[in-house]
Backbone as a chain_set.jsonl record, in Angstrom:
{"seq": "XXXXXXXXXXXXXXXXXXXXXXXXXXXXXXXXXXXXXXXXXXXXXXXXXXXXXXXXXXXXXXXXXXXXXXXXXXXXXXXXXXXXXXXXXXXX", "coords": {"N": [[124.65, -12.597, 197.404], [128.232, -12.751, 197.885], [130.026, -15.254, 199.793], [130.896, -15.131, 202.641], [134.175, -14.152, 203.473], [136.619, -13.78, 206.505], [138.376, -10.923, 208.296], [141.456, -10.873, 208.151], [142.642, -11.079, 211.475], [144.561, -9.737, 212.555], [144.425, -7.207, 211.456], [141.553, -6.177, 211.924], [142.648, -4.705, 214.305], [143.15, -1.915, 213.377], [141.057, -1.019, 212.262], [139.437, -0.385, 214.455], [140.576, 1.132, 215.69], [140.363, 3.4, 213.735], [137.217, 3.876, 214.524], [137.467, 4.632, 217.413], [138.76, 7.055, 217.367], [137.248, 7.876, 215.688], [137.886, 8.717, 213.099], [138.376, 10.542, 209.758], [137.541, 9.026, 206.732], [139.68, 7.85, 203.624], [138.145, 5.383, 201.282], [138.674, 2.543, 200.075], [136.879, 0.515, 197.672], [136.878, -3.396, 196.787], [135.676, -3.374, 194.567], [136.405, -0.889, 192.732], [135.356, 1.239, 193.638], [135.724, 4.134, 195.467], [135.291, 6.505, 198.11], [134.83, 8.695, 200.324], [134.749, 9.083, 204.495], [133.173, 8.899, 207.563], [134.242, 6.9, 210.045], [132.47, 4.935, 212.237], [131.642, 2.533, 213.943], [132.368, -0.39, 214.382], [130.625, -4.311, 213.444], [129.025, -7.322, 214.148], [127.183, -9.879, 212.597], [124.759, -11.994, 213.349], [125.461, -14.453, 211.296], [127.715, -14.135, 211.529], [129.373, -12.126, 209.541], [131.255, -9.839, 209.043], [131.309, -6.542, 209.586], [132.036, -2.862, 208.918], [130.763, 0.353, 209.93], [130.124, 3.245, 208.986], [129.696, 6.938, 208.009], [128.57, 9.023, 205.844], [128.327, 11.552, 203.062], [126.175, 10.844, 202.465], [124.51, 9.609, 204.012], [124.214, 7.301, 206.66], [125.99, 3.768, 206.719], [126.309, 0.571, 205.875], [129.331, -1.598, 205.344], [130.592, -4.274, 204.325], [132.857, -6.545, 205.918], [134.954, -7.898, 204.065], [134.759, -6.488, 201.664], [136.396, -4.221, 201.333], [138.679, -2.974, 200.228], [141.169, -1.031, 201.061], [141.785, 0.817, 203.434], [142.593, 4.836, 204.438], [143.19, 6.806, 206.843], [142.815, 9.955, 206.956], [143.288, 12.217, 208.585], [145.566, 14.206, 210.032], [146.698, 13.628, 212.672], [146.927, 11.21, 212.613], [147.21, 7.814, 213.494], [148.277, 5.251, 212.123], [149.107, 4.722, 208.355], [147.826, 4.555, 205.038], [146.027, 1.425, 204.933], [146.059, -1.721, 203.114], [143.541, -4.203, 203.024], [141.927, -5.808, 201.308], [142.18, -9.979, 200.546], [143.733, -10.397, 203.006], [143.215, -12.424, 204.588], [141.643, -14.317, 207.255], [143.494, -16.396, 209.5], [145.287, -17.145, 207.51]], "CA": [[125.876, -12.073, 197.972], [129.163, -14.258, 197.772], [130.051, -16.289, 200.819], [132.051, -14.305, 203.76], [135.451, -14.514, 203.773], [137.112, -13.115, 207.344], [139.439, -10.072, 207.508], [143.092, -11.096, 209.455], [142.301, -10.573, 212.397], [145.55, -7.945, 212.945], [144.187, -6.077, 210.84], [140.863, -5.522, 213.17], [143.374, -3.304, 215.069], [143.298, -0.527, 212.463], [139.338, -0.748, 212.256], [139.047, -0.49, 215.67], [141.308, 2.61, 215.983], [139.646, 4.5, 212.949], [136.468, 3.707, 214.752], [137.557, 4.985, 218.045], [139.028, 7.886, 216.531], [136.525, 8.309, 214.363], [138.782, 9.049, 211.494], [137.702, 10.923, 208.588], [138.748, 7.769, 205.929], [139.21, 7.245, 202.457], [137.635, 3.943, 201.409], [138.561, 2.014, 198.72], [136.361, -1.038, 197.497], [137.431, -4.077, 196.032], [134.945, -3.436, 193.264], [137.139, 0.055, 192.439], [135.077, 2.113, 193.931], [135.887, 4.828, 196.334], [134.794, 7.248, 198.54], [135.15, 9.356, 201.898], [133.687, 8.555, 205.175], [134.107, 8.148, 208.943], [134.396, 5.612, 210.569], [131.592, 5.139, 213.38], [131.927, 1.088, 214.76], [132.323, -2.072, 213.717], [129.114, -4.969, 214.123], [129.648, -9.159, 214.145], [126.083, -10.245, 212.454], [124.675, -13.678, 214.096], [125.962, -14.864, 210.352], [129.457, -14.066, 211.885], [130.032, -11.338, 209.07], [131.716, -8.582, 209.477], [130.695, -4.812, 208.886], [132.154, -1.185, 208.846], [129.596, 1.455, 210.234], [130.405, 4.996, 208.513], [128.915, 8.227, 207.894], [129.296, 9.886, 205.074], [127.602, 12.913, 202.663], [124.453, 10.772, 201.992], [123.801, 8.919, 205.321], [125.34, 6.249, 207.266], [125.87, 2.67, 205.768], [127.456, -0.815, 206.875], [129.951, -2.303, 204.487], [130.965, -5.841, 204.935], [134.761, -6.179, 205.341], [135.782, -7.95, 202.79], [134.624, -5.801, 200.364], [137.435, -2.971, 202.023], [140.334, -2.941, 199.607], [141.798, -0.262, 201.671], [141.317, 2.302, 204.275], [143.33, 5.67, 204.075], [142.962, 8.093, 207.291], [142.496, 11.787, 206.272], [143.445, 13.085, 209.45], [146.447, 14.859, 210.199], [147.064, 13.176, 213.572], [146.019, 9.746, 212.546], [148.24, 6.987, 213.844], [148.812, 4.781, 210.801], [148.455, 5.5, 207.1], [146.788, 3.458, 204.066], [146.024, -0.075, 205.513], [145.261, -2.329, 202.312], [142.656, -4.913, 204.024], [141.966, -7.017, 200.655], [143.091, -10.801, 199.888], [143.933, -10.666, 204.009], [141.909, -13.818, 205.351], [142.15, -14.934, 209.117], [143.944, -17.453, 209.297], [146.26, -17.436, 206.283]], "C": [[126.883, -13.22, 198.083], [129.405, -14.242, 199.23], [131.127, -14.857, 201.46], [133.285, -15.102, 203.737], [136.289, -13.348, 205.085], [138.302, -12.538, 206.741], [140.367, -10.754, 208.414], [142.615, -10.895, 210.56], [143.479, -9.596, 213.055], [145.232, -6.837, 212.362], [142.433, -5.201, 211.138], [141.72, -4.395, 214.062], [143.236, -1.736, 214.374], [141.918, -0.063, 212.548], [139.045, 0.184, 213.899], [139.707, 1.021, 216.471], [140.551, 3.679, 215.486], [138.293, 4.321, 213.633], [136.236, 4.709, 216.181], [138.306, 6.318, 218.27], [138.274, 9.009, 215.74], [136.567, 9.494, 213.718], [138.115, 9.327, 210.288], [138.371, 9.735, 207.579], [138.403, 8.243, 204.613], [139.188, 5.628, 202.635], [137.331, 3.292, 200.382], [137.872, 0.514, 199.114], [136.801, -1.981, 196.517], [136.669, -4.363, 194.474], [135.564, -2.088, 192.499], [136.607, 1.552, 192.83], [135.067, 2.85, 195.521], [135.244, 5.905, 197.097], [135.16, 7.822, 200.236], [134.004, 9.03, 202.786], [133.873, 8.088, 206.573], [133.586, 7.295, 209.526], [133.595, 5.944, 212.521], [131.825, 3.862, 214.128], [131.934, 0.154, 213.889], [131.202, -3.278, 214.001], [129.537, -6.466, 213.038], [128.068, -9.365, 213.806], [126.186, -11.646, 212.838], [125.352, -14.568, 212.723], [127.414, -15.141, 210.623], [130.353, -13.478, 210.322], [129.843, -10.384, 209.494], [131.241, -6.998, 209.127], [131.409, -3.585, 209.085], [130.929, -0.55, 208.992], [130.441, 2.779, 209.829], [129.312, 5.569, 208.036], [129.471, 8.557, 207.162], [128.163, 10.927, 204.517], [125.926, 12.4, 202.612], [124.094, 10.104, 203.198], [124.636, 8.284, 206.1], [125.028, 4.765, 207.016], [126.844, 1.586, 206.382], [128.581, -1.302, 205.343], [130.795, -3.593, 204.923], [132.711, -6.121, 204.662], [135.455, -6.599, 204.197], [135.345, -7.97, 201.412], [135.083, -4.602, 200.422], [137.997, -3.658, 200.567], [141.587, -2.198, 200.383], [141.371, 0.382, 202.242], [142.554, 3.159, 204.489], [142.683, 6.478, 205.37], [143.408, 9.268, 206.613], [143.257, 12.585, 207.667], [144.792, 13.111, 210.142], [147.523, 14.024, 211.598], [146.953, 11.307, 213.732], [147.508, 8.514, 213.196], [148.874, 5.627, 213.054], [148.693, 5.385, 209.266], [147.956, 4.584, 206.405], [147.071, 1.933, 204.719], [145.368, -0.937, 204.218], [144.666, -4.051, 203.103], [142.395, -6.103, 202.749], [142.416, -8.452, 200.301], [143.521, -11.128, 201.632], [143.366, -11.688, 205.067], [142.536, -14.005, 206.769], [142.315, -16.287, 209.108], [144.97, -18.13, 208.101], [147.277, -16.669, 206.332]], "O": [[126.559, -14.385, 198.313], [129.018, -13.277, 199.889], [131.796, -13.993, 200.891], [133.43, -16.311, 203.915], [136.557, -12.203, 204.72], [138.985, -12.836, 205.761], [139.925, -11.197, 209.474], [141.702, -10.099, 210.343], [143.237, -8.81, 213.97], [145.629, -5.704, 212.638], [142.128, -4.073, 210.75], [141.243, -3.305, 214.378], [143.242, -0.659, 214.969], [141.618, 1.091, 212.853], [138.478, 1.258, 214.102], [139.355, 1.663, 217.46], [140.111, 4.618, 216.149], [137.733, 5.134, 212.898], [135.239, 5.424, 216.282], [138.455, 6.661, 219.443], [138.438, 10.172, 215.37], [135.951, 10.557, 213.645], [137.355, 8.507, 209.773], [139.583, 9.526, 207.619], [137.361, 8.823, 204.306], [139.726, 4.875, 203.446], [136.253, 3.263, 199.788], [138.027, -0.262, 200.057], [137.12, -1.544, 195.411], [136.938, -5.179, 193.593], [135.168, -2.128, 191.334], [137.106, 2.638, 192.535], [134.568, 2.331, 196.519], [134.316, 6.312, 196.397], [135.74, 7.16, 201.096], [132.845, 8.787, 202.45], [134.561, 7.104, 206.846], [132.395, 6.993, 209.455], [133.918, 6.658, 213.471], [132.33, 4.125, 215.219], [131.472, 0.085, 212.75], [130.788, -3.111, 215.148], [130.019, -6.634, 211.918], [127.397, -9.017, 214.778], [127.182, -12.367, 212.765], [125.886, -15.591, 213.151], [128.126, -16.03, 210.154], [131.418, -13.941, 209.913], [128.884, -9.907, 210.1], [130.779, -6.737, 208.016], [130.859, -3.273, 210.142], [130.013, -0.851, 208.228], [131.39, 3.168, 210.51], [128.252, 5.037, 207.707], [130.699, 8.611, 207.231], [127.204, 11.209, 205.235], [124.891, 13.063, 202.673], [122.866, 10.142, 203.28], [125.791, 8.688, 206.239], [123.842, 4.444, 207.086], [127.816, 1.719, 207.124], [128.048, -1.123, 204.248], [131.567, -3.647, 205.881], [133.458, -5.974, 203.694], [136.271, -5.979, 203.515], [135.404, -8.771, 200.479], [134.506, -3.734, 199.768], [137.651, -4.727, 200.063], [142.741, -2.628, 200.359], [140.321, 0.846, 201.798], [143.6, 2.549, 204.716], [141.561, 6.911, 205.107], [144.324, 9.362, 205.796], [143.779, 13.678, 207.447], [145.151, 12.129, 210.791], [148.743, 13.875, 211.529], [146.923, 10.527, 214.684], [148.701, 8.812, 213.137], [149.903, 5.086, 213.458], [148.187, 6.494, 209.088], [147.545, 3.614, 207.043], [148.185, 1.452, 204.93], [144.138, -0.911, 204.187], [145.449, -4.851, 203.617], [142.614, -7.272, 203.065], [143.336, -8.303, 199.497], [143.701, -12.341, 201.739], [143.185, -11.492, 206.269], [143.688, -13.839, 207.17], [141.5, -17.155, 208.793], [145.278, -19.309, 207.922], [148.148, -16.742, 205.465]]}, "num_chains": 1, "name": "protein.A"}
């Protein structure tokens, strides 16, 4: 697995909404692949990478943030819209 690179940390705000929310998302990856999926919590491994917790059609799965490209709420009432998360480092 390549080396962790942190997300912005302003852009934890959006996670942290769709999480508390829990926002039906789309969820693009920086490998091009997409998919639907809500958004259950977020989890800091003793490594100090990052994770996405969602649910989707086949189970529920962690994805490490910066392998987001984007997150897209689905839901009607949502309080932002597409957040692209890629290329966003903390601290830059």
């Amino acid at each position: 697995m390549s080396r962790y690179q942190p997300l912005n940390c302003d852009l934890h705000d959006y996670l942290e909404i769709a999480c508390m929310q829990a926002y039906p998302l789309r969820v693009e990856l920086v490998d091009g692949r997409e998919f639907q999926a809500q958004a259950l919590t977020t989890r800091t491994a003793p490594s100090k990478e990052e994770f996405l917790h969602v649910r989707g059609l086949e189970g529920e799965w962690e994805i490490r943030l910066d392998h987001l490209l984007a997150i897209t709420p689905l839901s009607e009432r949502a309080l932002f819209g597409r957040v692209e998360l890629a290329g966003q480092v903390c601290g830059l």
